[in-house]
C-alpha positions as CSV (number, residue, x, y, z in Angstrom):
1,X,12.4,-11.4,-11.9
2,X,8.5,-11.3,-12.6
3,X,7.8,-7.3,-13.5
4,X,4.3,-7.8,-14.9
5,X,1.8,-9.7,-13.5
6,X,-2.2,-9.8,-15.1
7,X,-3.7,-12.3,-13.1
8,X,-3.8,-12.9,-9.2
9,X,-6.1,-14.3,-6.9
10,X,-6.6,-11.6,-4.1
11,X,-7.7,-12.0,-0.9
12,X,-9.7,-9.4,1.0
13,X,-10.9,-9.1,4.5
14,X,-12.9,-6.3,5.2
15,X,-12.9,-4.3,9.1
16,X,-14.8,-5.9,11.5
17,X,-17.3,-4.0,13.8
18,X,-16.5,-2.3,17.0
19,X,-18.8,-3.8,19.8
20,X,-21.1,-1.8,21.8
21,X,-20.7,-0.5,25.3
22,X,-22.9,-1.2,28.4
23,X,-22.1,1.5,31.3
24,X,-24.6,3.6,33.2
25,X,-23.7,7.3,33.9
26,X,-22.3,7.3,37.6
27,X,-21.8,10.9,39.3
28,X,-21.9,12.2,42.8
29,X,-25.2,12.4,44.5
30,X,-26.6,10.6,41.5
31,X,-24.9,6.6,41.3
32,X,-27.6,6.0,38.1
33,X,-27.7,8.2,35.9
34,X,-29.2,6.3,33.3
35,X,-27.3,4.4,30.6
36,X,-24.2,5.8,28.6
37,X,-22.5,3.1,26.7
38,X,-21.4,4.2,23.2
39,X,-21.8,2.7,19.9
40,X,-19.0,0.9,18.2
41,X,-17.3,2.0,15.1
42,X,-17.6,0.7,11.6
43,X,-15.2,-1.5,10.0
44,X,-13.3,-0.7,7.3
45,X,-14.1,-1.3,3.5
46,X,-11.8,-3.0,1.2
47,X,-12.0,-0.8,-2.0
48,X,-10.8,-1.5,-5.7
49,X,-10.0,1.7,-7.2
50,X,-8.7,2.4,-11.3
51,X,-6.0,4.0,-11.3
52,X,-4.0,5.2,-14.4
53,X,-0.6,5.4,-12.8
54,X,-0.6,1.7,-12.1
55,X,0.0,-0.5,-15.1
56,X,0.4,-4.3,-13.4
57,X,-1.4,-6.6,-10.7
58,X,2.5,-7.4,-9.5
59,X,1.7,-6.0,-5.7
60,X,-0.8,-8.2,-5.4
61,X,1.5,-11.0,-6.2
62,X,3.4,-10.7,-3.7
63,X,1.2,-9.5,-1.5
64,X,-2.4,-11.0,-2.0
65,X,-3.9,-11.0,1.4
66,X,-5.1,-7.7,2.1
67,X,-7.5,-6.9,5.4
68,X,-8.8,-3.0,6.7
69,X,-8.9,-1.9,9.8
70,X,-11.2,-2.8,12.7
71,X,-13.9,-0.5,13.8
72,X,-13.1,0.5,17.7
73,X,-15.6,-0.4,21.2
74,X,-17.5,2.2,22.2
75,X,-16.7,3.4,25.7
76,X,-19.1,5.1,28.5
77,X,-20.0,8.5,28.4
78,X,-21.6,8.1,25.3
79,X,-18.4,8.3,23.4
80,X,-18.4,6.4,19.7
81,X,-15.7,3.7,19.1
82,X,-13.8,5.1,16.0
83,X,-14.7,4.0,12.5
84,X,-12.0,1.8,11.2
85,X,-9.9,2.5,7.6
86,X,-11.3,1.7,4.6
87,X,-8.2,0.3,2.4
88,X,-8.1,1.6,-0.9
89,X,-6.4,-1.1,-3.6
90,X,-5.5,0.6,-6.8
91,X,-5.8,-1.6,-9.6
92,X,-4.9,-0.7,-13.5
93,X,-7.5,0.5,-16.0
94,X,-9.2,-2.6,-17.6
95,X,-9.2,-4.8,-14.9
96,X,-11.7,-7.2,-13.9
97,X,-13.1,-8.6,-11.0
98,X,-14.6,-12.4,-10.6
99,X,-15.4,-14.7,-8.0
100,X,-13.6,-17.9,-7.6
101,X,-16.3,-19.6,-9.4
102,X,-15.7,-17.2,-12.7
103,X,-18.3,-15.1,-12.3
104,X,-18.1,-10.9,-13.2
105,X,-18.2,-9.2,-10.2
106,X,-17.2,-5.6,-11.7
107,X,-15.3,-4.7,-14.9
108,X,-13.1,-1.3,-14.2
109,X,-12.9,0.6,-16.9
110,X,-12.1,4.8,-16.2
111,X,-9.9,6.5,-14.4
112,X,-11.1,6.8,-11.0
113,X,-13.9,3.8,-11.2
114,X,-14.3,2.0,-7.9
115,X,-15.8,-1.6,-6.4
116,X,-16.1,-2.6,-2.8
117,X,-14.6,-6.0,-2.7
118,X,-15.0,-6.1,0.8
119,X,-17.7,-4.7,3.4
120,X,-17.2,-3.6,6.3
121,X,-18.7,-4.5,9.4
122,X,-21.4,-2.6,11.3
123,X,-20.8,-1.2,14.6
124,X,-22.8,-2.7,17.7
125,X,-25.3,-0.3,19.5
126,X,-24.5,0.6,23.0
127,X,-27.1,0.0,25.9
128,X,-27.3,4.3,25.5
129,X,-29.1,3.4,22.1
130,X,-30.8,0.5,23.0
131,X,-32.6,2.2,25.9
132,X,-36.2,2.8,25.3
133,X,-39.5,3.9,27.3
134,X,-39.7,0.0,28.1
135,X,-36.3,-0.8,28.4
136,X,-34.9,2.1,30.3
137,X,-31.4,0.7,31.7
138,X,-30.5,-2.1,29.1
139,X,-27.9,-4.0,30.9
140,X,-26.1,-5.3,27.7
141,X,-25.2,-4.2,24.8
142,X,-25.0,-5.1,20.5
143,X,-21.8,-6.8,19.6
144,X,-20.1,-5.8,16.1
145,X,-20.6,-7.4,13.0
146,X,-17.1,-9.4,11.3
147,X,-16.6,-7.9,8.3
148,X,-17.0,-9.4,4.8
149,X,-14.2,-12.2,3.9
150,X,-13.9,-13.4,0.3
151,X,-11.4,-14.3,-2.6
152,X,-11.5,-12.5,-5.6
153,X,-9.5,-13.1,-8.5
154,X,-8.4,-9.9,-10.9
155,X,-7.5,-9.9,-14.5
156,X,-6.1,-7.2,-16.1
157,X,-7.8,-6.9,-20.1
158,X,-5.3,-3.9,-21.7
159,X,-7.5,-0.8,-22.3
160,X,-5.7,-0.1,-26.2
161,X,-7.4,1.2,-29.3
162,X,-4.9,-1.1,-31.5
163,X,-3.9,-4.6,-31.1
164,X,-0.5,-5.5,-33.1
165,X,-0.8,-9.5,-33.9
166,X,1.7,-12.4,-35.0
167,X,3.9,-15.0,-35.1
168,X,7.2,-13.7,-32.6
169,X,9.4,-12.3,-34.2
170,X,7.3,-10.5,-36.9
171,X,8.5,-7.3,-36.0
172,X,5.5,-6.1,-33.9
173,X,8.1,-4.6,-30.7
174,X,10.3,-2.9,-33.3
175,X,6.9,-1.1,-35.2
176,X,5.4,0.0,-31.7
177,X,9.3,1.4,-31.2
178,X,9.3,3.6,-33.8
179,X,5.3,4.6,-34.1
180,X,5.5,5.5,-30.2
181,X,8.0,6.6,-27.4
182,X,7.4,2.7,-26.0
183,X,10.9,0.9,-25.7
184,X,10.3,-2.9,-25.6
185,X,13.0,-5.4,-25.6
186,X,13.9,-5.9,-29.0
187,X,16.2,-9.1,-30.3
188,X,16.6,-11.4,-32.7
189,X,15.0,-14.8,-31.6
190,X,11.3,-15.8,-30.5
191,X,9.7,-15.0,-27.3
192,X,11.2,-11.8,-26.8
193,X,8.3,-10.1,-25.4
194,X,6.8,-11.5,-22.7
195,X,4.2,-9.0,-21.4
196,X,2.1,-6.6,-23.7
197,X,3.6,-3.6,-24.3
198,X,1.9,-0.1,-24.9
199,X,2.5,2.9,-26.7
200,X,1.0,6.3,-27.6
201,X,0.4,7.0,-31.3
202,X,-0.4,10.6,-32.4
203,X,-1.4,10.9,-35.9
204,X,-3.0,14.2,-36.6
205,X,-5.5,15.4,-34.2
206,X,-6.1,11.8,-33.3
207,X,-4.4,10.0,-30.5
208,X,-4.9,6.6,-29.6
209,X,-2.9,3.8,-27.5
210,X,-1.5,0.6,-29.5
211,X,-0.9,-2.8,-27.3
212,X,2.2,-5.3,-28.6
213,X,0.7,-8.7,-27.9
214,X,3.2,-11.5,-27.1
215,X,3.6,-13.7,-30.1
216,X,1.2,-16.1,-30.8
217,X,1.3,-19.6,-32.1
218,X,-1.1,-22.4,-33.1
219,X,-2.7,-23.7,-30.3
220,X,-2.1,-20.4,-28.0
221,X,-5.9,-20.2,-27.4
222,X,-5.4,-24.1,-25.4
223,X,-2.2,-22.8,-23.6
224,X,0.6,-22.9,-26.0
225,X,3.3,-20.6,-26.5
226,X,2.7,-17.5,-24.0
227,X,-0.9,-16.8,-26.4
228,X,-3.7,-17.7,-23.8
229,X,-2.1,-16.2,-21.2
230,X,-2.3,-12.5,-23.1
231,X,-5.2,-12.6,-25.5
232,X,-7.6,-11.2,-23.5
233,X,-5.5,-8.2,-23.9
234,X,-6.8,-7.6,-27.4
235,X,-10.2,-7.7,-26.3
236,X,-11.2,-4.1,-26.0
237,X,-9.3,-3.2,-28.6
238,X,-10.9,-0.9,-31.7
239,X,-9.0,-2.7,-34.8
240,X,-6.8,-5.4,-35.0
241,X,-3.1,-5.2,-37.0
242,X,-1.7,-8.6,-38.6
243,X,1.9,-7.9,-38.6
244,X,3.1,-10.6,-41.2
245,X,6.4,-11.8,-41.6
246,X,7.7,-11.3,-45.3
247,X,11.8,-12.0,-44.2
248,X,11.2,-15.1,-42.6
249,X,13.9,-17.2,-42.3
250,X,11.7,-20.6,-41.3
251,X,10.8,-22.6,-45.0
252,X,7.7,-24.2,-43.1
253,X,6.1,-20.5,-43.2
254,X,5.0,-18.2,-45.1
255,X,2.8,-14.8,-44.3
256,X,-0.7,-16.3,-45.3
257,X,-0.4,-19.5,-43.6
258,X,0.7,-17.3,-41.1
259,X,-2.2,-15.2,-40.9
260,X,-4.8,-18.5,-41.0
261,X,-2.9,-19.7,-37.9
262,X,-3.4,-16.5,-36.6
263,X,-7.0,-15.8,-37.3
264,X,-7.4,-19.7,-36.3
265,X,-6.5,-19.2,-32.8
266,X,-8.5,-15.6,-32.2
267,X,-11.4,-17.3,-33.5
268,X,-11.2,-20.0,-31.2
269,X,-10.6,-17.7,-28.8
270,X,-14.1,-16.1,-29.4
271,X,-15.2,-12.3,-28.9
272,X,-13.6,-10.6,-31.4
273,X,-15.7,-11.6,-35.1
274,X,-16.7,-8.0,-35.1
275,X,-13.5,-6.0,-34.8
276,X,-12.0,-4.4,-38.2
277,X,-8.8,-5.9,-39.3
278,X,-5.6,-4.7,-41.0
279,X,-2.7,-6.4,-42.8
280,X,1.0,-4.7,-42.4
281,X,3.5,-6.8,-44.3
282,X,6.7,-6.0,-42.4
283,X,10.5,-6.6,-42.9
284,X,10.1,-5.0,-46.8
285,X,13.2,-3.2,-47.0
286,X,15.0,-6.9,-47.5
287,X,15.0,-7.8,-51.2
288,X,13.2,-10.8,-50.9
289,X,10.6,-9.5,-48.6
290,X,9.6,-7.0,-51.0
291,X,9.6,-9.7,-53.8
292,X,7.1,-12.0,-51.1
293,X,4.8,-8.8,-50.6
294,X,4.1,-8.4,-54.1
295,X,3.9,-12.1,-54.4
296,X,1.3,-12.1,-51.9
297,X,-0.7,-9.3,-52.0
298,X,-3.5,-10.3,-54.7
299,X,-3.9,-13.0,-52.1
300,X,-4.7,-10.9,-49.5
301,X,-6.6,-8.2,-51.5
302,X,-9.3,-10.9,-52.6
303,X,-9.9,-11.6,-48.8
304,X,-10.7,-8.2,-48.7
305,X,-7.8,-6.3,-46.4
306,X,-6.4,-3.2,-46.5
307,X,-2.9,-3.6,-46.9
308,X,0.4,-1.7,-45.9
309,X,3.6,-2.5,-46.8
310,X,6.6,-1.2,-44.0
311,X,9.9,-1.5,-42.9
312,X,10.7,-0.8,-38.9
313,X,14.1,-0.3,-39.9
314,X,14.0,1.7,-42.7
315,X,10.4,3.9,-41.6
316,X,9.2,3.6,-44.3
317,X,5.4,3.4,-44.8
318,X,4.5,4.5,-41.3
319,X,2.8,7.9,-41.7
320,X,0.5,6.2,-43.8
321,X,-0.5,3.3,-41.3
322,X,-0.4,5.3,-38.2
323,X,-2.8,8.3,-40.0
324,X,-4.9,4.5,-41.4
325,X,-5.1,3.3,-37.9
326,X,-6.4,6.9,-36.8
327,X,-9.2,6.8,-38.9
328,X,-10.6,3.7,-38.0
329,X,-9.9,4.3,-34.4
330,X,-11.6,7.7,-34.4
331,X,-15.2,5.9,-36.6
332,X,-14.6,3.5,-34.0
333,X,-15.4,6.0,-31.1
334,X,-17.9,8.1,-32.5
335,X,-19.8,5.2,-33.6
336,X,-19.8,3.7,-29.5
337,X,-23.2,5.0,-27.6
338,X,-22.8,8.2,-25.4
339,X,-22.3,7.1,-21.6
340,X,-25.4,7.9,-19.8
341,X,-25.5,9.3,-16.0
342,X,-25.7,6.6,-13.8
343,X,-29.0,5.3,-13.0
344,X,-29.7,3.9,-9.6
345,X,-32.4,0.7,-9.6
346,X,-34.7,0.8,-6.7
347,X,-36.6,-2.6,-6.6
348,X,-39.2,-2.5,-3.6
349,X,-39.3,-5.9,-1.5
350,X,-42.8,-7.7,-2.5
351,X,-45.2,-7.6,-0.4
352,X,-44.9,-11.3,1.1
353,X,-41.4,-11.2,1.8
354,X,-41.0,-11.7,5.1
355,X,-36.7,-11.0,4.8
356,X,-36.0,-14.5,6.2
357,X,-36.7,-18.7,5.3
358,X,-37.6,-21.5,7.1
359,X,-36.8,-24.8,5.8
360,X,-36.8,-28.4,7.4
361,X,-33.8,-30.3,6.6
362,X,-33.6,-33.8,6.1
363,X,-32.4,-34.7,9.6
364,X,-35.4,-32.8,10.8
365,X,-33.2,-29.9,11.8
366,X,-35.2,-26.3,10.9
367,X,-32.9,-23.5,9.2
368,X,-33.6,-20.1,9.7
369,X,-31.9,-18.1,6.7
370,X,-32.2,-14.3,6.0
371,X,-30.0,-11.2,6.4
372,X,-31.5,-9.6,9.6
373,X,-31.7,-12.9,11.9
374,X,-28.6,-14.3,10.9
375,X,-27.0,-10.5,11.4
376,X,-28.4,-10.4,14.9
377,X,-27.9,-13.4,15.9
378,X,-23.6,-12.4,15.2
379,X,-24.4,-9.5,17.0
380,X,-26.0,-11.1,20.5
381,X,-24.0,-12.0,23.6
382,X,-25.0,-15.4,24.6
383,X,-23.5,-14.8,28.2
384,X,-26.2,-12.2,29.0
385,X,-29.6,-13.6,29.7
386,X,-30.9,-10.2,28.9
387,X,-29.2,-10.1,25.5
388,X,-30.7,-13.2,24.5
389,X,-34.3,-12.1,25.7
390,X,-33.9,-9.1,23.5
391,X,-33.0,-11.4,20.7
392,X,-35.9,-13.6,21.3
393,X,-37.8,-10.7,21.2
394,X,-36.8,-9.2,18.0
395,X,-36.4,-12.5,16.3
396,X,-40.6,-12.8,17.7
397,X,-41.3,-9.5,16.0
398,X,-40.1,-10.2,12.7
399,X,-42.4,-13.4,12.7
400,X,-39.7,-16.4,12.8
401,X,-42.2,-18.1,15.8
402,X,-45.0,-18.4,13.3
403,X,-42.9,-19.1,10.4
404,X,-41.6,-22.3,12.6
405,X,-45.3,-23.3,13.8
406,X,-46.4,-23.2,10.2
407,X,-43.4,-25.2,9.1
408,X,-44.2,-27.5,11.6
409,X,-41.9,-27.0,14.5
410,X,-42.4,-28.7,17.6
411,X,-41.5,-27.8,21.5
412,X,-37.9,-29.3,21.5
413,X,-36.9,-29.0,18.1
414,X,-33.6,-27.9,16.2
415,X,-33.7,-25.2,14.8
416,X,-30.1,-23.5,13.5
417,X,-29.8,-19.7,12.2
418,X,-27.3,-19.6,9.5
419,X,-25.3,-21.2,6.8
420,X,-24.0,-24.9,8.2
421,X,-20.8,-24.2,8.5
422,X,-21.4,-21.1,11.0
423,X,-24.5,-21.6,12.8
424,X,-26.7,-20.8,15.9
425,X,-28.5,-24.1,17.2
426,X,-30.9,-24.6,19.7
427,X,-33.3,-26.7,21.1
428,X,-36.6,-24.3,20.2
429,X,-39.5,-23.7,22.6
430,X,-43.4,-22.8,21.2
431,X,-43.2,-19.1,22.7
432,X,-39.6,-17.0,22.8
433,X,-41.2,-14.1,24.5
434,X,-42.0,-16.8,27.7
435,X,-38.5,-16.9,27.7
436,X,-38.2,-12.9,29.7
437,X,-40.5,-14.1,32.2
438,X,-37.8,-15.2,34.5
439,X,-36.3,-11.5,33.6
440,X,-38.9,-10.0,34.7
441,X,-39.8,-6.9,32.2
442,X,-36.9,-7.1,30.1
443,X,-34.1,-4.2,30.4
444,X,-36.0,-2.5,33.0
445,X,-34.4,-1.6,36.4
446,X,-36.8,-0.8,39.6
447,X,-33.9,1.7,40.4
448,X,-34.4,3.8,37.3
449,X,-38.2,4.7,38.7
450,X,-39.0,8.0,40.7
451,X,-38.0,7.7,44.0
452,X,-41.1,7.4,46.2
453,X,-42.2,10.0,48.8
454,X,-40.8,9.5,52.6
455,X,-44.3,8.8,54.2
456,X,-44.8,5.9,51.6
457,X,-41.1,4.5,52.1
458,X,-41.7,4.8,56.1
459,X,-45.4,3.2,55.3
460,X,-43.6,0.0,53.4
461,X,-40.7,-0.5,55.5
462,X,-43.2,-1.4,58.8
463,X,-45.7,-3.2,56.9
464,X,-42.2,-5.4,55.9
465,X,-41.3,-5.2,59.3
466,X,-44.9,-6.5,60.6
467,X,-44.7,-9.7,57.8
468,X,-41.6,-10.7,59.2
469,X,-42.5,-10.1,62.4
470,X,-45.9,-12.4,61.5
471,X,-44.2,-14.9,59.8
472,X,-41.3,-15.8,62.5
473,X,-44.5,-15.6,64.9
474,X,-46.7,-18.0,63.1
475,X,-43.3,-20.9,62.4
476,X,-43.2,-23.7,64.3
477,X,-40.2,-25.7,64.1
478,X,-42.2,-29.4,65.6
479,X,-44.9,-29.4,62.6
């Protein structure tokens, strides 16, 4: 059964928003009371967020389509829909986020580092909120906004100061055994790890994490052996340790052709010129190991390595490569940049940005893009005349009419608001604002006004009478 898992494809859906409520305030001895409707809640976010408890993507696995909670309708009486849940993902230190195309969305590094992989929706207003000196008893209200939808993929990269390398079975699981409290399945035949396994090494005052990297083999950076599947878990990695066979039992190999291979494949691999390296010849408590490391070592001395000769089994020769390794680790640390505070990047809109485009397609279709009109037009309810007015009217405002004249848009064009595959189209008409006419002053009610004195109601109620009167007078049914 699969226990560790470094790469999943994840998909997210964030909360989508609550709509807005359209009531008016009804109570005895006053049947309008003016509007009341309630906004609706947010939707909730979907949140990545490093945590140092959690070691492998494995959940995600099994589970990889993950979706927040809906924000809730407001309701009359002014009462707010509830926000919906923002659902929090942990994820383990070192992992990354891209797109499906490849592209770094966020690299978590740090205990408690977060990413919204997923927004959530905005609320819609209720006709309480959209009621203005104009507009003083909106009879609609602002639907909510769906929430953000996407596929992410995550990759875990192993957050270790060391990074043991070689051929399986060079001994790299039984030297992480004994240099650490890790306890990695040990055996004698290849491919025995199968996931990287860390350990903590304290040497001195110094401590520092060490990674056991499955073994690798030519050709693991194109997909052989289990190799490309786990270098990018040496990447962040302070120093590099060559664990070289000196015991083995396969006549085709011998540690420097072993080490070649190896520094072969990380260099096609790419990324990791820079990092120090060190060269432990293992297995030297066998006779003929020990015999291979002397054989060897001028070799590996002209290259310009520093060299330790150990034995796993025996310990010997570890103090003096774990208190090695702390020293490099420790240069390594003070020589990376101090962490400044988090700057925030404000960069003002230009002056001619109107926030939207208009662009004539080659069917002669116009396409309205931008983040306001295509927002509102998700949140208008094409059932209510009155909510599409007040759409025509925003959209008016914010200078899409002119936009189309100067693009060159006809009475009775196309013109779509959106992305193609989730679109507004309709058949366009030179002035929107023409469009309230029939409405009358849009969102204003005659009922909301001050009631008139009794004289005047008495005064318009016979000259009523008298038309009628006039008019059935004056018809003549044989014209």
């Amino acid at each position: 059964m699969t226990t560790f898992v470094d790469r999943v494809e994840l998909h997210v859906a964030a909360g989508n928003g609550g709509h807005g409520c359209a009531s008016v305030h009804r109570e005895k001895f006053k049947p309008l009371g003016g509007p009341d409707g309630g906004n609706g809640g947010r939707g909730g976010d979907v949140i990545l967020v490093v945590d140092q408890s959690v070691t492998t993507l494995l959940d995600y696995h099994h589970s990889p389509h993950r979706k927040a909670t809906n924000g809730q309708p407001g309701e009359g009486g002014n009462r707010s829909g509830k926000d919906g849940q923002d659902l929090v993902l942990p994820v383990p230190d070192g992992t990354v986020v891209l797109d499906r195309h490849g592209e770094v969305l966020a690299d978590l590094v740090g205990h408690g580092t977060t990413f919204v992989a997923g927004q959530g929706g905005r609320g819609g207003l209720g006709n309480a909120a959209l009621s203005s000196a104009r507009r003083k008893a909106p009879g609609f209200a602002l639907l909510g906004v769906p929430g953000e939808a996407r596929d992410v993929v995550l990759e875990l990269k192993t957050v270790a100061d060391v990074a043991l390398v070689g051929y399986p079975s060079a001994g790299k699981s039984s030297l992480i055994s004994v240099l650490s409290a890790a306890k990695p399945k040990i055996a004698d035949y290849p491919f025995t790890t199968l996931v990287p396994n860390l350990g903590v090494v304290t040497a001195g005052s110094t401590v520092y994490t060490m990674a056991d990297v499955p073994g690798l083999i030519p050709g693991a950076s194109q997909g052989k052996g289990l190799g490309l599947e786990f270098l990018r878990h040496v990447e962040r990695c302070s120093v590099l340790v060559h664990v070289l066979d000196t015991a083995t039992l396969e006549s085709e190999r011998d540690p420097l052709s072993d080490l070649d291979a190896i520094e072969a494949e990380l260099k096609q691999y790419g990324g990791l010129e820079d990092r120090p390296r060190i060269v432990v010849l293992n297995k030297v408590d066998i006779p003929d190991g020990q015999d291979l490391a002397e054989l060897i070592r001028p070799d590996l001395q002209a290259r310009g390595y520093r060299i330790f000769e150990v034995s796993a089994v025996a310990r010997t020769g570890l103090k003096e490569l774990s208190f090695a390794l702390a020293g490099i680790v420790a240069e390594a640390r003070a020589a990376k940049p101090v962490q400044e505070a988090t700057r925030i990047v404000i960069r003002p809109k230009a002056v001619d940005d109107a926030g939207f485009t208009v662009r004539q397609e080659a069917d002669g279709l116009f396409r309205v893009r931008g983040e306001k009109p295509e927002r509102w037009v998700r949140q208008t309810d094409f059932n209510n005349d009155e909510a599409v007015g007040y759409l025509a009217d925003r959209l008016n405002r914010l200078g899409v009419e002119d936009q189309l004249m100067k693009a060159g848009a006809r009475a009775g064009d196309g013109v779509a608001i959106g992305p193609e595959d989730n679109a507004v189209v309709f058949d366009w008409e030179p002035s929107m604002n023409a469009g309230a006419e029939m409405l009358g002053r849009r969102g204003e009610d005659h009922r909301m006004e001050a009631p008139r004195p009794a004289a005047q109601r008495r005064r318009d109620r016979d000259a009523e009478r008298d038309d009628a009167q006039q008019a059935y007078d004056e018809f003549d049914p044989f014209k």
